[in-house]
N, CA, C, O and CB atoms as a CASP TS submission, in Angstrom:
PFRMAT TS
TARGET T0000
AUTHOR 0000-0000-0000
METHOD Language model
MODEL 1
PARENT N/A
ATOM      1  N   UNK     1     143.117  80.453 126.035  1.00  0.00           N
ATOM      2  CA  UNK     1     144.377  80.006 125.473  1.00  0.00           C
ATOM      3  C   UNK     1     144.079  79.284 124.154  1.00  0.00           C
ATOM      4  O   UNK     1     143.205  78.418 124.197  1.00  0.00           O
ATOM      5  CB  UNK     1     145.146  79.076 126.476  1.00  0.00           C
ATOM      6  N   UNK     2     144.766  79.557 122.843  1.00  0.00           N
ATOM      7  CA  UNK     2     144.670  78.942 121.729  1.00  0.00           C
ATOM      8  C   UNK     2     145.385  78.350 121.163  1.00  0.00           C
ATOM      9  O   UNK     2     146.588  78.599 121.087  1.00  0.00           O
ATOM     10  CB  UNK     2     144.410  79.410 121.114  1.00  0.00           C
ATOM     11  N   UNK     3     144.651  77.173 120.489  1.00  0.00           N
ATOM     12  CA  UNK     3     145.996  75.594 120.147  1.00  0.00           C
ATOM     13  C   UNK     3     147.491  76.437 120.008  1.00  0.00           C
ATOM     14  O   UNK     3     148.390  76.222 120.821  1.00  0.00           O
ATOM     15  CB  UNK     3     145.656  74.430 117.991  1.00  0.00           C
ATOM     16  N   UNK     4     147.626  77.263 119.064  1.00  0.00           N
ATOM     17  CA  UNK     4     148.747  77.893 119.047  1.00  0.00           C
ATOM     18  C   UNK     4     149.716  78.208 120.159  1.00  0.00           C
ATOM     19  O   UNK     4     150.903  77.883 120.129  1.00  0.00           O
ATOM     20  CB  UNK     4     148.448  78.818 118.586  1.00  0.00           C
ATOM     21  N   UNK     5     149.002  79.008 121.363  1.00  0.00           N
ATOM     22  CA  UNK     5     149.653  78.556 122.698  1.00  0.00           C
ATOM     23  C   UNK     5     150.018  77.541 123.604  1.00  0.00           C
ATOM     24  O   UNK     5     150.673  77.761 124.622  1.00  0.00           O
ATOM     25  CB  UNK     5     149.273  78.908 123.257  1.00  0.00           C
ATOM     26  N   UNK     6     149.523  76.204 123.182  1.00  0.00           N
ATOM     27  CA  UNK     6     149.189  75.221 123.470  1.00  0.00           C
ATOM     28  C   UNK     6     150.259  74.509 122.645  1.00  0.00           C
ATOM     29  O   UNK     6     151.215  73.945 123.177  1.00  0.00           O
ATOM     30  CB  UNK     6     147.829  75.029 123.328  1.00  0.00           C
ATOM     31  N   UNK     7     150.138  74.537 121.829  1.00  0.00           N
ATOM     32  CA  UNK     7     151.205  73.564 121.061  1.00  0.00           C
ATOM     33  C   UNK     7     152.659  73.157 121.419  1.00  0.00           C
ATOM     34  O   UNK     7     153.045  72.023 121.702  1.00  0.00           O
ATOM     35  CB  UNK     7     151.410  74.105 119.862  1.00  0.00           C
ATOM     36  N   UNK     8     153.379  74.274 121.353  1.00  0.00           N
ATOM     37  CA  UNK     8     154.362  73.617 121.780  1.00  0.00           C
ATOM     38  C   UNK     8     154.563  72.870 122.693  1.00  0.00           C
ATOM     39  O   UNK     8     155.337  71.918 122.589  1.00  0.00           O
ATOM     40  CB  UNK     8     154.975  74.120 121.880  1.00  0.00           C
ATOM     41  N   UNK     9     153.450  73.345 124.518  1.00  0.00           N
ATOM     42  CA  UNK     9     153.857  72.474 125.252  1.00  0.00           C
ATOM     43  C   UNK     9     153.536  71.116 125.135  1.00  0.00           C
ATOM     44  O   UNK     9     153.537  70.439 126.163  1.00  0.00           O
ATOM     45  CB  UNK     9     153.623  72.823 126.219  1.00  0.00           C
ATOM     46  N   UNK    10     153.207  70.504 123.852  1.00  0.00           N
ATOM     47  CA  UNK    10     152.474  69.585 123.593  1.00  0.00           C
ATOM     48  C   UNK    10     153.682  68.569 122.924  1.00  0.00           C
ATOM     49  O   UNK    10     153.942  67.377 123.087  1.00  0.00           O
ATOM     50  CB  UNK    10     151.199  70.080 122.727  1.00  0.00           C
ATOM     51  N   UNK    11     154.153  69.417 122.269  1.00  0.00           N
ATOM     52  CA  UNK    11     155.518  68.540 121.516  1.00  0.00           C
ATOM     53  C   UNK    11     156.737  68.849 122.570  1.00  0.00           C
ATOM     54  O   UNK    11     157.139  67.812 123.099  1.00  0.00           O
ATOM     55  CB  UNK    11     156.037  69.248 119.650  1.00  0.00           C
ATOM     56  N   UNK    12     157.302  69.839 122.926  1.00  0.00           N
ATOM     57  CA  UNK    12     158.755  69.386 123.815  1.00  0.00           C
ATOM     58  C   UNK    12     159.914  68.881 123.181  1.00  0.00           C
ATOM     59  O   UNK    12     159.831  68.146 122.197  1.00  0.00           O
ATOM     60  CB  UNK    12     158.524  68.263 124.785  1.00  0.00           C
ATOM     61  N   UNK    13     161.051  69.249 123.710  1.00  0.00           N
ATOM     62  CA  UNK    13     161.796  68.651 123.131  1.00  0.00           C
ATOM     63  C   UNK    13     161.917  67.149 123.168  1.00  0.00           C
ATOM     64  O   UNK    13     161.199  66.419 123.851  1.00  0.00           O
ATOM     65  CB  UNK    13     162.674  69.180 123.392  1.00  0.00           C
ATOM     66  N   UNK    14     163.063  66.683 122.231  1.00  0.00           N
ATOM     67  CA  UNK    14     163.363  65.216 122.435  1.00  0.00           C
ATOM     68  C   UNK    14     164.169  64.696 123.328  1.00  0.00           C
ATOM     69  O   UNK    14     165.212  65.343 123.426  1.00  0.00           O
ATOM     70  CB  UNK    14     163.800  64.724 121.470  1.00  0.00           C
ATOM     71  N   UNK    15     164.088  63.615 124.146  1.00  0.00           N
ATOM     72  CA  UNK    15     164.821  63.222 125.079  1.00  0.00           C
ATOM     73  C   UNK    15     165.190  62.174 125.021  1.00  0.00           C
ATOM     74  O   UNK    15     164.657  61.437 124.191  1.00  0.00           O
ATOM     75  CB  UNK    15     164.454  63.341 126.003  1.00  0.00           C
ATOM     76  N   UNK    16     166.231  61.667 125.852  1.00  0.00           N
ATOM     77  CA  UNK    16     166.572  60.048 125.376  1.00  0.00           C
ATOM     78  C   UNK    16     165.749  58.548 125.440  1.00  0.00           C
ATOM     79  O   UNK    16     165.910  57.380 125.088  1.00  0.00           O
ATOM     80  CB  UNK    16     167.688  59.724 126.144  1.00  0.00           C
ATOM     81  N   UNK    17     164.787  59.386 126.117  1.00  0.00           N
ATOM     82  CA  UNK    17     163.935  58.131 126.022  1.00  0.00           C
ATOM     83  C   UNK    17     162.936  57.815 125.194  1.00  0.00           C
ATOM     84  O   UNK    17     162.402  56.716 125.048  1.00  0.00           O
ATOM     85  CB  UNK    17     163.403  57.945 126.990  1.00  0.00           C
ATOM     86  N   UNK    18     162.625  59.183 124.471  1.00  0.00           N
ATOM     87  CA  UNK    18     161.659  59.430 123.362  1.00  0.00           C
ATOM     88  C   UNK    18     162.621  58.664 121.997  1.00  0.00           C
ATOM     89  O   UNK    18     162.179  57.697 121.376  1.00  0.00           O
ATOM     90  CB  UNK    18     161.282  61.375 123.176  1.00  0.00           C
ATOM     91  N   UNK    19     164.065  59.342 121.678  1.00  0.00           N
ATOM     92  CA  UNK    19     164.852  58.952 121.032  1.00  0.00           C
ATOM     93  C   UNK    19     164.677  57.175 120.842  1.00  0.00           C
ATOM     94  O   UNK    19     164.121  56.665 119.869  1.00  0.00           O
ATOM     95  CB  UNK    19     166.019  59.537 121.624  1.00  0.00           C
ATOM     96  N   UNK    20     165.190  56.516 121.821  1.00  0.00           N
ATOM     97  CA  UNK    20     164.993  54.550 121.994  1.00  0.00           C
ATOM     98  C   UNK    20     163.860  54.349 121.375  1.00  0.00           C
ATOM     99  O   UNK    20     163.799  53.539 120.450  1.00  0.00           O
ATOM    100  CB  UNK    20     164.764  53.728 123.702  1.00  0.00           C
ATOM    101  N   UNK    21     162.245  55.413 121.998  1.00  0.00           N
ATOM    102  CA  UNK    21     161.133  54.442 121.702  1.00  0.00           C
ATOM    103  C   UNK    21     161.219  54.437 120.554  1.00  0.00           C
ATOM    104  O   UNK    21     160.953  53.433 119.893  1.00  0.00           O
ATOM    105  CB  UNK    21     159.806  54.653 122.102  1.00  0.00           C
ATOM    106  N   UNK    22     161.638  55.628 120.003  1.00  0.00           N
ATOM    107  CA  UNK    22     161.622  55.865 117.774  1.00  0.00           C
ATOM    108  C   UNK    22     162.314  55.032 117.230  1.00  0.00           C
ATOM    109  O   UNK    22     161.785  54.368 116.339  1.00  0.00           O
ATOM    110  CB  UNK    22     162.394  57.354 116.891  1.00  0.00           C
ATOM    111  N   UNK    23     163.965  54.743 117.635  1.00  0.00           N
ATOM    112  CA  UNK    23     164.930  53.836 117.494  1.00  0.00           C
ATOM    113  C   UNK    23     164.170  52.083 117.626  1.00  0.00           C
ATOM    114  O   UNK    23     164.279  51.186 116.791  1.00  0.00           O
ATOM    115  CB  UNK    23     166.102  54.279 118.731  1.00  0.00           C
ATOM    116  N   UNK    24     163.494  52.044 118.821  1.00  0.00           N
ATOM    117  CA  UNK    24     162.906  50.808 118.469  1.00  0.00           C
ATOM    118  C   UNK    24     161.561  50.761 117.363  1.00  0.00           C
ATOM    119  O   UNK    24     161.735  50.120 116.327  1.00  0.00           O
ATOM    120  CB  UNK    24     162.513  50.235 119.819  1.00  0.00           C
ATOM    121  N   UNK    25     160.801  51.147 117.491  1.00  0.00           N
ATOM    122  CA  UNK    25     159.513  51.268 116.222  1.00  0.00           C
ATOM    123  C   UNK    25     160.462  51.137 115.314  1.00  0.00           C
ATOM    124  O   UNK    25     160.244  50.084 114.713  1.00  0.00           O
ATOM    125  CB  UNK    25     158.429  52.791 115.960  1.00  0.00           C
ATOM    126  N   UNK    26     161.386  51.655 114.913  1.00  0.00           N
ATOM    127  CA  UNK    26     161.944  51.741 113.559  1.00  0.00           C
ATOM    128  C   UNK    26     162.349  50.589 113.697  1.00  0.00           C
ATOM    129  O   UNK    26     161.779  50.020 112.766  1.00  0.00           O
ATOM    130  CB  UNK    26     162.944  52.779 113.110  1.00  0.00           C
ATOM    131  N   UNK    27     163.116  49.617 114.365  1.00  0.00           N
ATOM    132  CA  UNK    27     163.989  48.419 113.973  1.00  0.00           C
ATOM    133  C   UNK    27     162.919  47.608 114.020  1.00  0.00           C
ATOM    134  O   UNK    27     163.075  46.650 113.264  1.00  0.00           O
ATOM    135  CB  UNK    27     165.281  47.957 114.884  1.00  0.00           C
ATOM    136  N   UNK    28     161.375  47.592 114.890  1.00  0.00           N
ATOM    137  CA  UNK    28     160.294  46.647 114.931  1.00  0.00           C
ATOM    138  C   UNK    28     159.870  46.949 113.469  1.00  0.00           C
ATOM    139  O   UNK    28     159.740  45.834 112.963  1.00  0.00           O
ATOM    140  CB  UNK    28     159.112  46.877 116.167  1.00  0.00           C
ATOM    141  N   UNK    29     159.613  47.804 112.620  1.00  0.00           N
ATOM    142  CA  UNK    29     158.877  47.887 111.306  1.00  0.00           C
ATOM    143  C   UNK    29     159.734  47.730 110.265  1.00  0.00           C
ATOM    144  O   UNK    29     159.265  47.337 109.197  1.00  0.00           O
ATOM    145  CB  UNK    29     158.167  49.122 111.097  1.00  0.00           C
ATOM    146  N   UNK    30     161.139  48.006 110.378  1.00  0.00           N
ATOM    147  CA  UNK    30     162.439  48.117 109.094  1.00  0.00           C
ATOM    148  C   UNK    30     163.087  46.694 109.417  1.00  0.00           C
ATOM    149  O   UNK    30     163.502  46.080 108.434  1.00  0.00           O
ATOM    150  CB  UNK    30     163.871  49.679 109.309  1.00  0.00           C
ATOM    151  N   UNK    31     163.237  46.047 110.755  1.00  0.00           N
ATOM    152  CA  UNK    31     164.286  45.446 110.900  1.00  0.00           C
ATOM    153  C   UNK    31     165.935  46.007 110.827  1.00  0.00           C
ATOM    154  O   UNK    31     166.535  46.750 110.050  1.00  0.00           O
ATOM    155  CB  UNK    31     164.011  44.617 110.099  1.00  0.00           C
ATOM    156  N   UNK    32     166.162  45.557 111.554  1.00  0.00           N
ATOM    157  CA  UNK    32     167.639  45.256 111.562  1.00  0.00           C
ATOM    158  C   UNK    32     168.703  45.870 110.691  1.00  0.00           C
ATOM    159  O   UNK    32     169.518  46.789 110.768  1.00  0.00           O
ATOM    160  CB  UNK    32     167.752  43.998 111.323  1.00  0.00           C
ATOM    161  N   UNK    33     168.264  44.791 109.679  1.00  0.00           N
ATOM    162  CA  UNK    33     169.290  45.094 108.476  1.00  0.00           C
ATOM    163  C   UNK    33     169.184  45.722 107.301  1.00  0.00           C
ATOM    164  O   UNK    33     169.940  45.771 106.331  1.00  0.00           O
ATOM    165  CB  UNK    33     169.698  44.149 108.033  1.00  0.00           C
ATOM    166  N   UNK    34     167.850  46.328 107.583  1.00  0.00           N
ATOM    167  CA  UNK    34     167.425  47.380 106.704  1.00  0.00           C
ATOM    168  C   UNK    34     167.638  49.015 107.113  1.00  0.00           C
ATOM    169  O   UNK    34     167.689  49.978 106.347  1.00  0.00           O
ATOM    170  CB  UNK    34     165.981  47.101 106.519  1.00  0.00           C
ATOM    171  N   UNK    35     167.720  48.992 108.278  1.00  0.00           N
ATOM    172  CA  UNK    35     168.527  50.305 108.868  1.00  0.00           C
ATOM    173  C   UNK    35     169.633  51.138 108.243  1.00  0.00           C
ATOM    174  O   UNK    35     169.615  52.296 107.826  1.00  0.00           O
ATOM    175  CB  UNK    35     169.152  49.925 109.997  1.00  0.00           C
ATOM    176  N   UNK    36     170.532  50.293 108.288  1.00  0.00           N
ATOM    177  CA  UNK    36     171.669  51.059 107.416  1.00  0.00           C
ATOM    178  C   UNK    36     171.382  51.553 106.236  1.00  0.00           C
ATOM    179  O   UNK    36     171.408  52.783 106.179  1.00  0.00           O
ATOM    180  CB  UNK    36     172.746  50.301 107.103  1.00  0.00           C
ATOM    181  N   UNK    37     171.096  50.944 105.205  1.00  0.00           N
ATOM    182  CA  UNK    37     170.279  51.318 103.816  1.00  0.00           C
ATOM    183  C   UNK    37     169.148  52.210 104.315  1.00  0.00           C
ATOM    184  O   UNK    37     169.559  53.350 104.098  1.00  0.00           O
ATOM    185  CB  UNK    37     169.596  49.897 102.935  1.00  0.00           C
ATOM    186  N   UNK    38     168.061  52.283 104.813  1.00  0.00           N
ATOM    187  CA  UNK    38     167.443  53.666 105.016  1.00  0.00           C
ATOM    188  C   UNK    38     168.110  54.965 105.721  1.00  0.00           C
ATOM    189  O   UNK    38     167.761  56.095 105.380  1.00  0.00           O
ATOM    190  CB  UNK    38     166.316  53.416 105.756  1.00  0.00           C
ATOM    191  N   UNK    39     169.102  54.741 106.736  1.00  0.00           N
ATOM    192  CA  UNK    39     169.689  55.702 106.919  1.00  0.00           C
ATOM    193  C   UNK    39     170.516  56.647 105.556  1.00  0.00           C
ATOM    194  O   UNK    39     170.530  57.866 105.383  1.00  0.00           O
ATOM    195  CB  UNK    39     170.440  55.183 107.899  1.00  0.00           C
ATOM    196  N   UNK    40     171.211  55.447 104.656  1.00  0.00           N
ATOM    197  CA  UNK    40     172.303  55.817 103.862  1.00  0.00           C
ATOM    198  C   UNK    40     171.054  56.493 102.746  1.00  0.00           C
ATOM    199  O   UNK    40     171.551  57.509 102.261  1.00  0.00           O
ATOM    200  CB  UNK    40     173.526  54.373 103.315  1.00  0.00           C
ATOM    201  N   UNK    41     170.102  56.347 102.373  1.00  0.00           N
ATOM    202  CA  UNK    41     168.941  56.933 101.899  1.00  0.00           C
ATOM    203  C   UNK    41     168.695  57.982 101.868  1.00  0.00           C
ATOM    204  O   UNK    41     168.325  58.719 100.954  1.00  0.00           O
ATOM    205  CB  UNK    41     168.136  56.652 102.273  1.00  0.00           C
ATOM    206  N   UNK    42     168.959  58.186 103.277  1.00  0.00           N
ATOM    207  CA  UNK    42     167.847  59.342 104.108  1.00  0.00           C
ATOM    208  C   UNK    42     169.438  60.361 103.891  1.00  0.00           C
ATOM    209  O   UNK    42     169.057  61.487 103.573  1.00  0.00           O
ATOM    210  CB  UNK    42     166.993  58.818 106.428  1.00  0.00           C
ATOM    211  N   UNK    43     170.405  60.342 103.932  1.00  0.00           N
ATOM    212  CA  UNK    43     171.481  60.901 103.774  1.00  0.00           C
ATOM    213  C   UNK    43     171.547  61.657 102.175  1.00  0.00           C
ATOM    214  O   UNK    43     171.420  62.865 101.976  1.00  0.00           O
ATOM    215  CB  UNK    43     172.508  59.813 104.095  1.00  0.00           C
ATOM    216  N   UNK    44     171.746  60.750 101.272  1.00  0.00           N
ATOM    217  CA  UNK    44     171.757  60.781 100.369  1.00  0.00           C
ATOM    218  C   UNK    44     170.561  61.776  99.736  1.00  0.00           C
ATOM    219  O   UNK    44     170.782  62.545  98.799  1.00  0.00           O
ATOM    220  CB  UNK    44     171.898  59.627 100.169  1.00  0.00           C
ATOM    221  N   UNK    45     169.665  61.682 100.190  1.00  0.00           N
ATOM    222  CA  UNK    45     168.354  62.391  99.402  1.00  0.00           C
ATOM    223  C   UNK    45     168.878  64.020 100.426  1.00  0.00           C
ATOM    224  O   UNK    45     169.079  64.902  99.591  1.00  0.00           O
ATOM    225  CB  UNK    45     166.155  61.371  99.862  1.00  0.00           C
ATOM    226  N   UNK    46     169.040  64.387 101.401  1.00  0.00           N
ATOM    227  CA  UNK    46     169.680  65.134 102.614  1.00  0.00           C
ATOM    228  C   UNK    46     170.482  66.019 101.572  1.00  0.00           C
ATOM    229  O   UNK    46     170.090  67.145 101.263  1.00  0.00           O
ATOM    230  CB  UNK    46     170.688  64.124 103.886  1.00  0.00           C
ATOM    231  N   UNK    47     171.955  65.280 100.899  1.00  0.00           N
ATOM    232  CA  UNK    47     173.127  65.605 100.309  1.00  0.00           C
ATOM    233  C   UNK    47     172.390  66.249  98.808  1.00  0.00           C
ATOM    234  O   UNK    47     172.474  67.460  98.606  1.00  0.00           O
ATOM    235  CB  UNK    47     174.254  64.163 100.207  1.00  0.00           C
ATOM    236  N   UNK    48     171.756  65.445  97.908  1.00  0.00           N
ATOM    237  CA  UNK    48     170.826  66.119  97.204  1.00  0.00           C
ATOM    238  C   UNK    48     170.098  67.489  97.071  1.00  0.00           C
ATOM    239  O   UNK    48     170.043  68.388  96.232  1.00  0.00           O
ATOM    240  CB  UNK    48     170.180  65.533  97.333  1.00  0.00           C
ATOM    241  N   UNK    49     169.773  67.327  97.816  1.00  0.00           N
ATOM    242  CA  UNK    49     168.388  68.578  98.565  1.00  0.00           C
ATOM    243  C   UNK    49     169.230  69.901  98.325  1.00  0.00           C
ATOM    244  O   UNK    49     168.885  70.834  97.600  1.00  0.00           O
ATOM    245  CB  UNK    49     167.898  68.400 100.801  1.00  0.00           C
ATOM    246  N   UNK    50     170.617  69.796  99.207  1.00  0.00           N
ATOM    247  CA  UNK    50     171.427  70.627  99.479  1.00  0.00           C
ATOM    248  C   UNK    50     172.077  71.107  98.197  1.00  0.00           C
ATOM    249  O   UNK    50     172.270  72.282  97.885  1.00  0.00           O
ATOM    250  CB  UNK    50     172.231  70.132 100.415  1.00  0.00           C
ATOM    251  N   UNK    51     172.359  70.122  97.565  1.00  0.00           N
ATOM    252  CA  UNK    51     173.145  70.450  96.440  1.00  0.00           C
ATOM    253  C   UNK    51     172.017  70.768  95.435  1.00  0.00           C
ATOM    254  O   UNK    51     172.737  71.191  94.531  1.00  0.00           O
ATOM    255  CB  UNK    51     174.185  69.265  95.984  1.00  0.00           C
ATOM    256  N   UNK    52     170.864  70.859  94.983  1.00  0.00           N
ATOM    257  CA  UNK    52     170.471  71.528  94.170  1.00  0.00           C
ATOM    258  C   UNK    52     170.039  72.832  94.525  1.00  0.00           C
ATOM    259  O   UNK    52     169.967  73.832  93.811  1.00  0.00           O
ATOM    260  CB  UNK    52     169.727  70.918  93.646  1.00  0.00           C
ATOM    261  N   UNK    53     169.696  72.653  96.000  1.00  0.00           N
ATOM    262  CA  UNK    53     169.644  74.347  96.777  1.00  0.00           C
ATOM    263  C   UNK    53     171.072  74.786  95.961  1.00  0.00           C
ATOM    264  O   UNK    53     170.947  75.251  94.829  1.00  0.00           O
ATOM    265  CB  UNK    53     169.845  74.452  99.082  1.00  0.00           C
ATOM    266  N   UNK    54     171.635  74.722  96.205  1.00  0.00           N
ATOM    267  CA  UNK    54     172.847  75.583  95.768  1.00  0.00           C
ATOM    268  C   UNK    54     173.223  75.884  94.595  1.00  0.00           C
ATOM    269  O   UNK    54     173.873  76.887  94.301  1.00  0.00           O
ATOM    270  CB  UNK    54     173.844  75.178  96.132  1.00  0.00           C
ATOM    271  N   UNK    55     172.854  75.065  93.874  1.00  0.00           N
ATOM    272  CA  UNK    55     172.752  75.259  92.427  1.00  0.00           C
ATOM    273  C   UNK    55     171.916  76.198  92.004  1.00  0.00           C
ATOM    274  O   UNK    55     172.108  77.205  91.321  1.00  0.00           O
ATOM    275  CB  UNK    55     172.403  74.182  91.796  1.00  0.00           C
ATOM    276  N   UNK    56     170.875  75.705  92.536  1.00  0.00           N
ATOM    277  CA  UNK    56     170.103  76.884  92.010  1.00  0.00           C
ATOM    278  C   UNK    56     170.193  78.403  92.285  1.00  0.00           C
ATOM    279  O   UNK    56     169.903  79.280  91.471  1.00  0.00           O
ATOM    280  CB  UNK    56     168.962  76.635  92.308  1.00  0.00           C
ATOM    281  N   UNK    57     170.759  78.642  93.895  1.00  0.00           N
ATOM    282  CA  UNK    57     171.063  79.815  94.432  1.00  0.00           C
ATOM    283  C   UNK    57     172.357  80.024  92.955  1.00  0.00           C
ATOM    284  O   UNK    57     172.079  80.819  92.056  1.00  0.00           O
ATOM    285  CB  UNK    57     171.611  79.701  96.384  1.00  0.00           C
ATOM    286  N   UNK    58     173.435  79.375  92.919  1.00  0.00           N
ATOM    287  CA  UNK    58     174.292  79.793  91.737  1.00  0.00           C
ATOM    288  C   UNK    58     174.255  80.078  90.936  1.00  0.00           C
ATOM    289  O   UNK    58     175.080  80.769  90.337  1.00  0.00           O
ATOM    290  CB  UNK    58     174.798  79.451  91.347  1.00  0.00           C
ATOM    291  N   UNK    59     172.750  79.443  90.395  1.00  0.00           N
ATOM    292  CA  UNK    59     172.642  79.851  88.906  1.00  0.00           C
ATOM    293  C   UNK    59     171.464  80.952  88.756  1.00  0.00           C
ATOM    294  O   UNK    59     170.879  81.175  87.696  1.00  0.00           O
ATOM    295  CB  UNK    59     172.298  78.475  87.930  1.00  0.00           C
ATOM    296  N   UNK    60     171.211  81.599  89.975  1.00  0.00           N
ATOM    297  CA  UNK    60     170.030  82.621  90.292  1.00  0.00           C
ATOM    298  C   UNK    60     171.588  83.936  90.049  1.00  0.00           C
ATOM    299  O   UNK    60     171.652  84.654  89.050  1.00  0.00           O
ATOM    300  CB  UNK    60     168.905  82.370  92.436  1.00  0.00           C
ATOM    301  N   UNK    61     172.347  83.957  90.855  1.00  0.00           N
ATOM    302  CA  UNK    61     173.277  84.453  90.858  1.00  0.00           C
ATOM    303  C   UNK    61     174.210  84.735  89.750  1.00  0.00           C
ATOM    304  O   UNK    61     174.523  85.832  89.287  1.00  0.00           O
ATOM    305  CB  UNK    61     173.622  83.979  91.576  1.00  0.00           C
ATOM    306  N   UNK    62     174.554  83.693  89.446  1.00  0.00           N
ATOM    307  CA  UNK    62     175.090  83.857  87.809  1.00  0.00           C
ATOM    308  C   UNK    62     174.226  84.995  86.704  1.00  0.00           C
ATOM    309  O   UNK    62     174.635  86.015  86.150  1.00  0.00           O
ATOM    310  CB  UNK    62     174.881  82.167  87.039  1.00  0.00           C
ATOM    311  N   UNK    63     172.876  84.315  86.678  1.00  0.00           N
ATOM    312  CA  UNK    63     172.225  85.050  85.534  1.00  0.00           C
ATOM    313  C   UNK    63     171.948  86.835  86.091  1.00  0.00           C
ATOM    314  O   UNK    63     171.518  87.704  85.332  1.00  0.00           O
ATOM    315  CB  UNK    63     170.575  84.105  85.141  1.00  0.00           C
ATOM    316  N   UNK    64     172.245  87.027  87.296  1.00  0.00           N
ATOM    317  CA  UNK    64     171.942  88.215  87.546  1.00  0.00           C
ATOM    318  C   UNK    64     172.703  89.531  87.381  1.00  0.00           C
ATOM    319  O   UNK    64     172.441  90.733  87.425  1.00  0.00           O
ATOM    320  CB  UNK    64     171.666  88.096  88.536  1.00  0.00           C
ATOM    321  N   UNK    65     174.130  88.480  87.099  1.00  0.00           N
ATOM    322  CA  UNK    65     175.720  88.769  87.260  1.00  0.00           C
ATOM    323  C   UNK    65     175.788  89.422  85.638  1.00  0.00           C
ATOM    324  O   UNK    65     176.214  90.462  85.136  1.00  0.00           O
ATOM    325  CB  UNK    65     176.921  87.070  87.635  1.00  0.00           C
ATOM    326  N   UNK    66     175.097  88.147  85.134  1.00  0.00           N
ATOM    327  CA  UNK    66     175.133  88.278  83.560  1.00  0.00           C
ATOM    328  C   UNK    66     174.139  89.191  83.131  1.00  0.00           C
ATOM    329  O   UNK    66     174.477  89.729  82.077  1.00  0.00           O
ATOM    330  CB  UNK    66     174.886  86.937  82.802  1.00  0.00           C
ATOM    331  N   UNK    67     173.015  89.574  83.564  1.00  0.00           N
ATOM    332  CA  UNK    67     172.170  90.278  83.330  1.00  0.00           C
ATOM    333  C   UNK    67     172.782  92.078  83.388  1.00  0.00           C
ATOM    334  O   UNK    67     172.523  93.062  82.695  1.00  0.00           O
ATOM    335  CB  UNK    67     171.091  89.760  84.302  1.00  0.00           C
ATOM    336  N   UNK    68     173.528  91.886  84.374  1.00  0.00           N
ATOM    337  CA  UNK    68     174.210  93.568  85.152  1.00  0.00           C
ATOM    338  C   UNK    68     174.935  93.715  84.351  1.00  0.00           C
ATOM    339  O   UNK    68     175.018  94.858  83.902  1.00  0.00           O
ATOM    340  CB  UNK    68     175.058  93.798  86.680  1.00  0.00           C
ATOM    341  N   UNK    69     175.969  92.460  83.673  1.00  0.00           N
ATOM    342  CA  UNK    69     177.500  92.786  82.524  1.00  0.00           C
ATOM    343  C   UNK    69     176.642  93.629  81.437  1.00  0.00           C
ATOM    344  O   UNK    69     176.904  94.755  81.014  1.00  0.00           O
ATOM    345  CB  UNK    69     178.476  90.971  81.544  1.00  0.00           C
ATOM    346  N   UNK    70     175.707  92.914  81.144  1.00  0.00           N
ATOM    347  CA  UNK    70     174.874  93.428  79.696  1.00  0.00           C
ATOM    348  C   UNK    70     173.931  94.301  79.517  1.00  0.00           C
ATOM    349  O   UNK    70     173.243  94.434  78.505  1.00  0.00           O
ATOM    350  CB  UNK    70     174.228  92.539  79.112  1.00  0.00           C
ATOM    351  N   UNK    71     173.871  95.085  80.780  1.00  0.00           N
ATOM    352  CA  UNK    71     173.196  96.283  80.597  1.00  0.00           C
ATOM    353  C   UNK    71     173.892  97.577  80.999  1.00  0.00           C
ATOM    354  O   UNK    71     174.423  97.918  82.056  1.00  0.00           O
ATOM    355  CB  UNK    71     172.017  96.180  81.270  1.00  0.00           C
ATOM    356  N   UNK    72     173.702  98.282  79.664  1.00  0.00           N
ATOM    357  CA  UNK    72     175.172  99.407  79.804  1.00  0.00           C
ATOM    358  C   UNK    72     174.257 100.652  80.924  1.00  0.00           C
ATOM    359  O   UNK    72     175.029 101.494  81.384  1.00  0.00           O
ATOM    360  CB  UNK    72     175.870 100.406  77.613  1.00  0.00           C
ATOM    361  N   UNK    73     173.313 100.758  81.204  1.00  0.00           N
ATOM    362  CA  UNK    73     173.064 101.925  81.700  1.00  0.00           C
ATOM    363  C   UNK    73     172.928 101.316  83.596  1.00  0.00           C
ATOM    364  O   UNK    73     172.379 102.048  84.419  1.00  0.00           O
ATOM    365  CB  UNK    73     171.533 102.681  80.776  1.00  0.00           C
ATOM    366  N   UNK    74     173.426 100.144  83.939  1.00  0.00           N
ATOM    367  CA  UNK    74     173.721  99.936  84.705  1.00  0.00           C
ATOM    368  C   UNK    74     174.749 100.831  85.376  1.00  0.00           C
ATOM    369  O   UNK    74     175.744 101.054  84.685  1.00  0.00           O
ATOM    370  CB  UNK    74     173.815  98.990  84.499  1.00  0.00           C
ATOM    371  N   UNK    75     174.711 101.454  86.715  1.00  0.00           N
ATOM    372  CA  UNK    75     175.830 101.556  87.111  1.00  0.00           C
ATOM    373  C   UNK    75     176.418 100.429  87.918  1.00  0.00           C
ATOM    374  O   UNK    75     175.898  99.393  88.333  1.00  0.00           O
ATOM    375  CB  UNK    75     175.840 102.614  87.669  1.00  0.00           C
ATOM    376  N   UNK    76     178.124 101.095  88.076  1.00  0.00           N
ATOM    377  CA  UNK    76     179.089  99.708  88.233  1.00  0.00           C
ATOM    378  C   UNK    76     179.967 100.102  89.447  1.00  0.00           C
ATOM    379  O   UNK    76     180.818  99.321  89.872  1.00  0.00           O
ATOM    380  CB  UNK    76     180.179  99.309  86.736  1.00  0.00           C
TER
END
C-alpha cells in the first residue's frame, strides 16, 4: 500500500470536534478580539481572489471576441 493510498485515511473529514479544537488554537494564539478582523480579512482577500478570477476570465474573453471581429477570413 502507498502513502497515496494511505492518505486520505489519514486526513478524514472534519467533525465537530476537530472544528472547537481549531476554533480554540485560534482564539488561544489571535485572541478574542482579533477574530473578527482576521475573519473579515480572510473574506475580503476570498472576495478579491474571485473577482480578479473573473476579470481576467473577461478580459481573456473579450480579446478573443475582438480578435474573431477583426479577422475577415474568420468564419461567423
Amino acid at each position: 500500500m502507498t502513502l497515496l493510498n494511505v492518505f486520505p485515511l489519514l486526513i478524514g473529514p472534519l467533525g465537530l470536534q476537530e472544528l472547537l479544537v481549531i476554533l480554540l488554537i485560534l482564539v488561544v494564539v489571535f485572541g478574542a478580539s482579533k477574530l473578527p478582523a482576521l475573519g473579515k480579512g480572510l473574506g475580503e482577500g476570498i472576495k478579491n481572489f474571485k473577482s480578479g478570477i473573473k476579470a481576467e476570465e473577461d478580459g481573456a474573453l473579450n480579446e478573443a471576441q475582438t480578435e474573431k471581429a477583426a479577422d475577415p477570413t474568420s468564419p461567423s
